[in-house]
C-alpha positions in Angstrom: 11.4 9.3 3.4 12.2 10.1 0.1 14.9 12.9 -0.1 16.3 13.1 -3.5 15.0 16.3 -5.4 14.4 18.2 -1.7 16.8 20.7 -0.8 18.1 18.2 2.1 19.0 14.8 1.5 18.5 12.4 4.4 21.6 9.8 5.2 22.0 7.2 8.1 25.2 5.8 9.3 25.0 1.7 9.7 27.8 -0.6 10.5 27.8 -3.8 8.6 25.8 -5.9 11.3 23.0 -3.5 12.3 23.0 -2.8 7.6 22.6 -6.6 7.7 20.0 -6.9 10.6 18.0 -4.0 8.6 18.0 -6.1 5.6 16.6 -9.1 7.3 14.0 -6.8 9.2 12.8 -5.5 5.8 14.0 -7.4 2.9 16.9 -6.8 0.4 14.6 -5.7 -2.3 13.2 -2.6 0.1 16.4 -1.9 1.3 18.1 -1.1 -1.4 15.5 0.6 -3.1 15.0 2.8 -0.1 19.2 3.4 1.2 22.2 3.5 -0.6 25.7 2.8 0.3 27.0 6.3 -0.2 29.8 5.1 -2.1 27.6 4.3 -4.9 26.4 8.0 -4.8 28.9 9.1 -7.8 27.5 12.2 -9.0 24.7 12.4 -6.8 25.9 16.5 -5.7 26.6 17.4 -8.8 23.5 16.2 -10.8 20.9 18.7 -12.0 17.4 18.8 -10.9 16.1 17.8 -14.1 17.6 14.5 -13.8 17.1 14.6 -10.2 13.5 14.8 -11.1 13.4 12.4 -13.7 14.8 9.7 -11.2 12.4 10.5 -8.6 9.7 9.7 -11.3 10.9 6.8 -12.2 11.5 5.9 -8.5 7.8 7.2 -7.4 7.0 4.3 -10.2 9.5 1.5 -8.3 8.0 2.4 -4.8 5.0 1.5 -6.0 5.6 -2.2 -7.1 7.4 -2.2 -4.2 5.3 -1.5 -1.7 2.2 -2.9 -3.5 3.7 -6.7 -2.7 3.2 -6.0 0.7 
């Protein structure tokens, strides 16, 4: 679910084995296009929602590839 630009953004709390067993599950590439340690989230509350919306563009764009290789 894509949460950036919604009112609520979604989080999930993984320790490093079940982050690693995800990754295997579903591939690096997906994973870290779809979750984000939220130590690499600098900013992320205090950004507008222009540039909140201009990310999810260019995400909406990513997702795409992304999924298309499937």
């Amino acid at each position: 679910m894509e949460s950036l630009g919604d009112d609520t953004l979604a989080f999930t709390v993984l320790n490093s084995d079940e982050w690693k067993e995800l990754e295997n599950s579903v591939g690096k590439e997906k994973l870290e296009f779809f979750f984000t340690p939220v130590s690499q989230l600098n900013g992320l509350f205090n950004m507008s929602m222009d540039e909140a919306m201009d990310i999810s563009e260019k995400r909406q764009i990513e997702k795409e590839k992304i999924l298309k290789n499937d």
